[in-house]
NUDO-789689 format. One record per residue: x, y, z of N, C-alpha, C in turn; chain; residue number from 1. Coordinates in steps of 0.05 Angstrom, whole numbers, plus 5000, padded with zeros to 4 digits. Example, Ala and Ser with C-alpha at 12.3 -4.5 7.8 and 13.67 -1.06 7.14 Angstrom:
BEGIN
    n.x    n.y    n.z   ca.x   ca.y   ca.z    c.x    c.y    c.z   dotor   segu
   5264   4886   5156   5246   4910   5156   5264   4934   5156       A      1
   5257   4955   5142   5273   4979   5143   5258   5001   5157       A      2
This chain:
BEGIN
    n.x    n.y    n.z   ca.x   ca.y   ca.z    c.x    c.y    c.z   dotor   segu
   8919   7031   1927   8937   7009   1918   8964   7020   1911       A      1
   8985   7003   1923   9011   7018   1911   9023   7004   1893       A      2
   9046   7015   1882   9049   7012   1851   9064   6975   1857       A      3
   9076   6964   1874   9077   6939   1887   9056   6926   1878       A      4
   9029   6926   1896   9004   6919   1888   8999   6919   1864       A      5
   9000   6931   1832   8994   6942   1818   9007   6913   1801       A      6
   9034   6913   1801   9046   6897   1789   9043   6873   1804       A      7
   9044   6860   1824   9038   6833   1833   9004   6819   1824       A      8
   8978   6840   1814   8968   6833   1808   8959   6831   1783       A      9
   8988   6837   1774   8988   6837   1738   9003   6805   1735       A     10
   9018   6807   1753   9025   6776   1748   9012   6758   1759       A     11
   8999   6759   1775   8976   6741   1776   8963   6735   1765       A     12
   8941   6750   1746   8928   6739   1722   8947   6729   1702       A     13
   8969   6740   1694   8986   6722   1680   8984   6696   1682       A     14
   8989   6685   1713   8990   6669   1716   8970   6648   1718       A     15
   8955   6656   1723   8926   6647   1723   8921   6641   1689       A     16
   8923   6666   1677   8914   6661   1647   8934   6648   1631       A     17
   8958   6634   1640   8983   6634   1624   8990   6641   1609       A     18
   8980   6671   1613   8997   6687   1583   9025   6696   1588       A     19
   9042   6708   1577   9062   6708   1575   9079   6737   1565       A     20
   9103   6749   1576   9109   6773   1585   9103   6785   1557       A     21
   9122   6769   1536   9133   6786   1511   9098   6785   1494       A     22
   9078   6769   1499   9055   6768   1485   9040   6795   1497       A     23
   9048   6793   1519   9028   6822   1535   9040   6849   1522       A     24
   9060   6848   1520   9081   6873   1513   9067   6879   1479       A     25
   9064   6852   1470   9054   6856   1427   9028   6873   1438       A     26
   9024   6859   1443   8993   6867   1455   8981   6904   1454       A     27
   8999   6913   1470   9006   6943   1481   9026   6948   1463       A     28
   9037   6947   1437   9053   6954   1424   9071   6962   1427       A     29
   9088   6953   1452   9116   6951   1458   9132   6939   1457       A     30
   9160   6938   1462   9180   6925   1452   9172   6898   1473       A     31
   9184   6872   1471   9185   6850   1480   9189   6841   1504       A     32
   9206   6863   1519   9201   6862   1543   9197   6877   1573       A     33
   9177   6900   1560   9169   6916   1568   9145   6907   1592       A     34
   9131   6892   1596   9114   6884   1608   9133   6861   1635       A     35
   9157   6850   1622   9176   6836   1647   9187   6852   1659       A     36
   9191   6890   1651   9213   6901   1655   9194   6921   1687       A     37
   9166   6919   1678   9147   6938   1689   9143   6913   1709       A     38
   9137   6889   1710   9133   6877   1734   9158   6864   1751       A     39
   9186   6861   1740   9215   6854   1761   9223   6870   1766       A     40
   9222   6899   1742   9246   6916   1757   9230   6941   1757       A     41
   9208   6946   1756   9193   6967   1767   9196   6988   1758       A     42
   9203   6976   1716   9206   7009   1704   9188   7005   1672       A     43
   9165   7019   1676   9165   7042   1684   9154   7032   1713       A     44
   9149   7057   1731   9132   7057   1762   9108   7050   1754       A     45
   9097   7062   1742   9063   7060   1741   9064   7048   1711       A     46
   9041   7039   1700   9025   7035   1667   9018   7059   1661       A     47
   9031   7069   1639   9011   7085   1624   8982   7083   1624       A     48
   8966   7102   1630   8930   7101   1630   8928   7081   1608       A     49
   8938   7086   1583   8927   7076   1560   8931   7037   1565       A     50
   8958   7042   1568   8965   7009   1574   8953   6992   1596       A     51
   8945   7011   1617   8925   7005   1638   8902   6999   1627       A     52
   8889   7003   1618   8860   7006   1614   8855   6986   1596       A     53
   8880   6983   1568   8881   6951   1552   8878   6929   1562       A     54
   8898   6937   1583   8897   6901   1602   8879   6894   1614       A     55
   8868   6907   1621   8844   6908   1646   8824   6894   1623       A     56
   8819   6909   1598   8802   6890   1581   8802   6867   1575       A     57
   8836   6868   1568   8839   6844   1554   8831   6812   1582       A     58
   8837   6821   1606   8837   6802   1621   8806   6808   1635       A     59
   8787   6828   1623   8766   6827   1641   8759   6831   1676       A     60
   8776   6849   1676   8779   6859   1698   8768   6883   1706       A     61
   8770   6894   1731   8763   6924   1737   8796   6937   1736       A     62
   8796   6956   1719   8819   6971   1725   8839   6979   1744       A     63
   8821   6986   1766   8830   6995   1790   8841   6965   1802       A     64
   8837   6936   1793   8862   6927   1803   8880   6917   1789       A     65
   8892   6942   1768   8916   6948   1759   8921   6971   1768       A     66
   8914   6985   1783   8926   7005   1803   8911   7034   1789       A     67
   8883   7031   1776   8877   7052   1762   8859   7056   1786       A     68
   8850   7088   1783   8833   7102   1802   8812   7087   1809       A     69
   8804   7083   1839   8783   7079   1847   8755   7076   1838       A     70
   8753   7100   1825   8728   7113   1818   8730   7113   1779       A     71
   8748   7092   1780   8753   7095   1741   8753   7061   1739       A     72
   8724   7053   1733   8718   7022   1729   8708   7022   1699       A     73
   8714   7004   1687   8708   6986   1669   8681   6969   1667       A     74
   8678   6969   1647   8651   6942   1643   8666   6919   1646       A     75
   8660   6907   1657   8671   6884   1664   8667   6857   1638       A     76
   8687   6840   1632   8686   6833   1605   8695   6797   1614       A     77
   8683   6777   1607   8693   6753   1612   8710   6743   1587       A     78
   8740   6742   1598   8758   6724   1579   8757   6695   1575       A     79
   8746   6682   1552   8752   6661   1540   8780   6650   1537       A     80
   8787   6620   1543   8812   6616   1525   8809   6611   1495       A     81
   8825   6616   1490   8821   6610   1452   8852   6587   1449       A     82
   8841   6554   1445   8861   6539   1456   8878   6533   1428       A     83
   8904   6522   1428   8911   6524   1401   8924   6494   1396       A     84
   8885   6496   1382   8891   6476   1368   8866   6468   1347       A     85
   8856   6466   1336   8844   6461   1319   8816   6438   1306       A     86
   8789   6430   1302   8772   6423   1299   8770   6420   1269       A     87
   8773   6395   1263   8776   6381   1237   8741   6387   1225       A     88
   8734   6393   1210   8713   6386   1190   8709   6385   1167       A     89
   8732   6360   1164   8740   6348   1137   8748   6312   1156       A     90
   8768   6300   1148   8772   6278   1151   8789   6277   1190       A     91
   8796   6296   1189   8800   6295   1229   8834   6319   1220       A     92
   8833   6319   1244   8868   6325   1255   8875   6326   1278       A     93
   8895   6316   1283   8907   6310   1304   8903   6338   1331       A     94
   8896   6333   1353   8880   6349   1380   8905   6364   1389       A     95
   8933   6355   1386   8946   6364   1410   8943   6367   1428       A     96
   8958   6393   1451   8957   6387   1479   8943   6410   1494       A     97
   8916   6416   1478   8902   6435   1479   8909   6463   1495       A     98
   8935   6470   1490   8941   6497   1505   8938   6519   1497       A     99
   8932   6537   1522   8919   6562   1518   8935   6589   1495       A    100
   8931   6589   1487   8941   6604   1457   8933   6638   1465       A    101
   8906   6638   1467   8900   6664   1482   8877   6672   1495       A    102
   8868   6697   1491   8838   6696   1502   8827   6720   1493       A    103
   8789   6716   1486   8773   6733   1474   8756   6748   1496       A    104
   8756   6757   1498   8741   6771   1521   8702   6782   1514       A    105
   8687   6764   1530   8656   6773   1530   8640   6788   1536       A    106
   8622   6797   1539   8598   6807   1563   8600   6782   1576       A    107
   8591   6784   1604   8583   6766   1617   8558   6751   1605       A    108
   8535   6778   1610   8505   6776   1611   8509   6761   1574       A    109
   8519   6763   1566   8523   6753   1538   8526   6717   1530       A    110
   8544   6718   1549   8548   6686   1540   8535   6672   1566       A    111
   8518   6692   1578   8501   6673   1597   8480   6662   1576       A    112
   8469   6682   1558   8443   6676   1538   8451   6656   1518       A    113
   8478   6650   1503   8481   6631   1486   8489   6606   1500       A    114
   8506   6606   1519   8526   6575   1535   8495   6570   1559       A    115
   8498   6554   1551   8482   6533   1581   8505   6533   1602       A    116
   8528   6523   1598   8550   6521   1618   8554   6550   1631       A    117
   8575   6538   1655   8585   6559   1667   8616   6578   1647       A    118
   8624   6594   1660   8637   6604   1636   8670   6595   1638       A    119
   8673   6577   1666   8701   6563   1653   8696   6532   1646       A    120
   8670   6538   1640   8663   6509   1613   8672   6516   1582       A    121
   8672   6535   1583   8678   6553   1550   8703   6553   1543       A    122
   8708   6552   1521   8739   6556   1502   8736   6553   1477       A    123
   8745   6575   1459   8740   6570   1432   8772   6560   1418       A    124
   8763   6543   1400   8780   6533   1376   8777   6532   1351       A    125
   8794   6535   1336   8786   6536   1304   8778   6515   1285       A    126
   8758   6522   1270   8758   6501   1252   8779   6498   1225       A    127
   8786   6464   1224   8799   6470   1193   8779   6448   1178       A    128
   8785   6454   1153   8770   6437   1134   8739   6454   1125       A    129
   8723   6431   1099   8700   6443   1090   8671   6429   1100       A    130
   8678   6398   1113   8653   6392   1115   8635   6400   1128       A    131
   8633   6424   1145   8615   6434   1155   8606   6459   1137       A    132
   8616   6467   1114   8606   6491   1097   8579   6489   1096       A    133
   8564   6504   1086   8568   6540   1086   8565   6542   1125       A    134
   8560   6527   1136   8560   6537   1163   8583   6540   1175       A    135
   8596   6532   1174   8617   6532   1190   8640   6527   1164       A    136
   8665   6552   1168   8679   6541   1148   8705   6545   1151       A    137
   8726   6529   1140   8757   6538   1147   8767   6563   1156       A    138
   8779   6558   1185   8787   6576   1200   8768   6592   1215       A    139
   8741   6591   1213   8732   6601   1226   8738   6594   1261       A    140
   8731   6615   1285   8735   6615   1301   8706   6596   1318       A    141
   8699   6572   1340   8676   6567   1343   8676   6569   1370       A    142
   8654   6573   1389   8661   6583   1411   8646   6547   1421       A    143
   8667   6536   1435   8655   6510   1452   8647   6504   1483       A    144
   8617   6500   1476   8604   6491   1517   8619   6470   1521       A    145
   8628   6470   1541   8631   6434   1543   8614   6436   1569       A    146
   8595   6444   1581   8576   6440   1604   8553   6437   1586       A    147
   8555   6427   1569   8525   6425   1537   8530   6399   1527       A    148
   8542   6375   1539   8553   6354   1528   8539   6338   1518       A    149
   8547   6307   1518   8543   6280   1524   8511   6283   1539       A    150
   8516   6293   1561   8485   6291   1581   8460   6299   1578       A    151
   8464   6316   1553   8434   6326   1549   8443   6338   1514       A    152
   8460   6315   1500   8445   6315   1483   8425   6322   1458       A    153
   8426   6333   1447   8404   6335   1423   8406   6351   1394       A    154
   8390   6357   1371   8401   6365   1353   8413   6387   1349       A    155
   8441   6393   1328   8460   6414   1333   8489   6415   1325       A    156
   8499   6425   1331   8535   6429   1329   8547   6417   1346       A    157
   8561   6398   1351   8579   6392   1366   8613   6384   1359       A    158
   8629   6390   1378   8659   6376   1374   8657   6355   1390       A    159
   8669   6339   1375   8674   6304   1387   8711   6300   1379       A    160
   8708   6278   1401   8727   6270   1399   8734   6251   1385       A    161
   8752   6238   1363   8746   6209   1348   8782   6208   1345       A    162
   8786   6189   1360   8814   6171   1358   8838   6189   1361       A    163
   8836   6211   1381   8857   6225   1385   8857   6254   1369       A    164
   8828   6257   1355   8825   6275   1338   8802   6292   1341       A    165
   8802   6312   1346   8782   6336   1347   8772   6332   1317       A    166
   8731   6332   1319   8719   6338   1291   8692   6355   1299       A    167
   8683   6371   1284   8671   6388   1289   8651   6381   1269       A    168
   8623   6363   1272   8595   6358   1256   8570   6361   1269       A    169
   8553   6356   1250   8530   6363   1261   8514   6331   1272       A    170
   8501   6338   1304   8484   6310   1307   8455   6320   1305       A    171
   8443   6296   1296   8420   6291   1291   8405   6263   1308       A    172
   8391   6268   1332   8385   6252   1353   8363   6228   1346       A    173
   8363   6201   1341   8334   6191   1341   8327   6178   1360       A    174
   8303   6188   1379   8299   6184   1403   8283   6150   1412       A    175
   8279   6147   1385   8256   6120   1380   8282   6090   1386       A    176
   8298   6101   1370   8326   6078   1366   8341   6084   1381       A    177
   8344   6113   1391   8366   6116   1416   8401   6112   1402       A    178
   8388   6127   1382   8414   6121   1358   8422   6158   1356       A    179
   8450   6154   1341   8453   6189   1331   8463   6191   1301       A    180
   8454   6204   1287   8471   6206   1260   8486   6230   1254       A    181
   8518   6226   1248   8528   6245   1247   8536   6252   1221       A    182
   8535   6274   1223   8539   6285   1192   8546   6308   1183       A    183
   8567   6332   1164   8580   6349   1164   8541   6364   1145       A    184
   8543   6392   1146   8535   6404   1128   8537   6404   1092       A    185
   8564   6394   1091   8575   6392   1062   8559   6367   1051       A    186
   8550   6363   1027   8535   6342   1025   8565   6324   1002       A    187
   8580   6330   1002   8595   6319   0989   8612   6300   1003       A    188
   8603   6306   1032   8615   6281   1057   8596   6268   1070       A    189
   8605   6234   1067   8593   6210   1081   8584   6227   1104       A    190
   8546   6212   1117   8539   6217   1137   8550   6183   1155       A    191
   8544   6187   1177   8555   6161   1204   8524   6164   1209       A    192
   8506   6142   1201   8488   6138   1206   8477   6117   1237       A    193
   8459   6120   1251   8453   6099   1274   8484   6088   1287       A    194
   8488   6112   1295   8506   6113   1318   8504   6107   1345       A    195
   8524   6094   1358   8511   6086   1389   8515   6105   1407       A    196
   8505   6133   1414   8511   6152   1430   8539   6150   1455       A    197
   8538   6112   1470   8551   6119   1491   8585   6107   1470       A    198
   8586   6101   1447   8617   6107   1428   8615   6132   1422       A    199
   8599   6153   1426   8618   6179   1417   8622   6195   1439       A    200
   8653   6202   1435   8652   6230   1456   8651   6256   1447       A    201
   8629   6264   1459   8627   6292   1454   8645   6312   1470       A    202
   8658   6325   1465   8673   6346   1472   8654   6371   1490       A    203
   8639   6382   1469   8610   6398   1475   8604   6413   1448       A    204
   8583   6436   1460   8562   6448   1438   8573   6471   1428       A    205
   8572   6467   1409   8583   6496   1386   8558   6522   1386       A    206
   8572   6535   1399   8550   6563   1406   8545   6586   1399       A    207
   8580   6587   1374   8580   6621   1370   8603   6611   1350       A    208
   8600   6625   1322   8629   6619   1309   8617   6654   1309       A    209
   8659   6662   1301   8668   6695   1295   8690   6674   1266       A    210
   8676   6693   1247   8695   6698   1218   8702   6722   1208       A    211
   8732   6723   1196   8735   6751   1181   8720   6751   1156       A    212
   8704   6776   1145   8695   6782   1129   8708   6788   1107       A    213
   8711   6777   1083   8732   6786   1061   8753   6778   1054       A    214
């Protein structure tokens, strides 16, 4: 691969992932436009090994196509988007325009065993608010199926959609009435009892929250 090659397929996942020059550059702890300067004007020639080998993670890739040795591969790692915007579990908040903010990177074999979906069904968003405590709690990070929807249904975590607003509760299925009752963990918030399944939209299934400790 030549150092051409090297950098056109650095901007390609860029592009692909819409991440963005001066974010790649924080990233690799360089100045802001170190990562525009290495793919327009071809300085430096090559990535540093070290800066090589970051990216390749961060985007889940094999190294070698960032121009690293042949014979010098990586575990291969699946990037999540992490979208920015936020999952109400309190009274709602507003969804915005769900854009990609960044990305977490998996095992594959990993989020084959938690997600039913395929893995560009996945994207995690944050929760705000308490009514899902102690399970789920402000700011935590939650990882969302959306190939776990609406279609199959049943007791669990889910994000729904309600009037322009991402909420993040728990359903509870009753199969006799063909009803759902929705309801936060917090007992200090109203449950939505005998719900008509085809008024709610489910977004999908909450599969994995990551919190900082402390």
């Amino acid at each position: 691969m030549t150092n051409d090659d090297a950098r056109a397929a650095l901007q390609r996942l860029i592009d692909e992932r819409g991440e963005d020059y001066a974010g790649l550059s924080r990233l690799l702890g360089r100045n802001a436009a170190y990562v525009q300067q290495y793919i327009k004007r071809g300085s430096p020639r090559r990535l540093a090994e070290d800066d090589r080998r970051l990216l390749a993670r961060y985007f889940g890739v094999d190294e070698a196509r960032l121009g690293g040795p042949a014979g010098d591969r990586e575990r291969g790692l699946r990037p999540v988007p992490r979208l920015d915007v936020g999952a109400s579990a309190g009274p709602g908040a507003f969804a915005g325009d769900e854009r990609v903010d960044s990305h977490i990177a998996f095992e594959p074999a990993w989020l084959k065993r938690v997600a039913r979906g395929a893995p560009d069904q996945l994207s995690i968003i944050r929760v705000r608010g308490d009514s899902m405590a102690p399970t789920l709690g402000d700011g935590d990070d939650i990882l969302i199926d959306r190939g776990d929807g609406a279609e199959q249904v049943r007791d669990g975590v889910y994000v729904l959609r309600v009037d322009d607003a991402l909420v993040v509760k728990r359903l509870a299925v009753n199969p006799a009435a063909r009803t759902l009752t929705i309801r936060g963990d917090n007992p200090a918030y109203p449950a939505w009892p005998d719900c008509d399944p085809a008024a709610v939209e489910i977004v999908g299934r909450v599969v994995w929250v990551g919190r900082r400790i402390g």
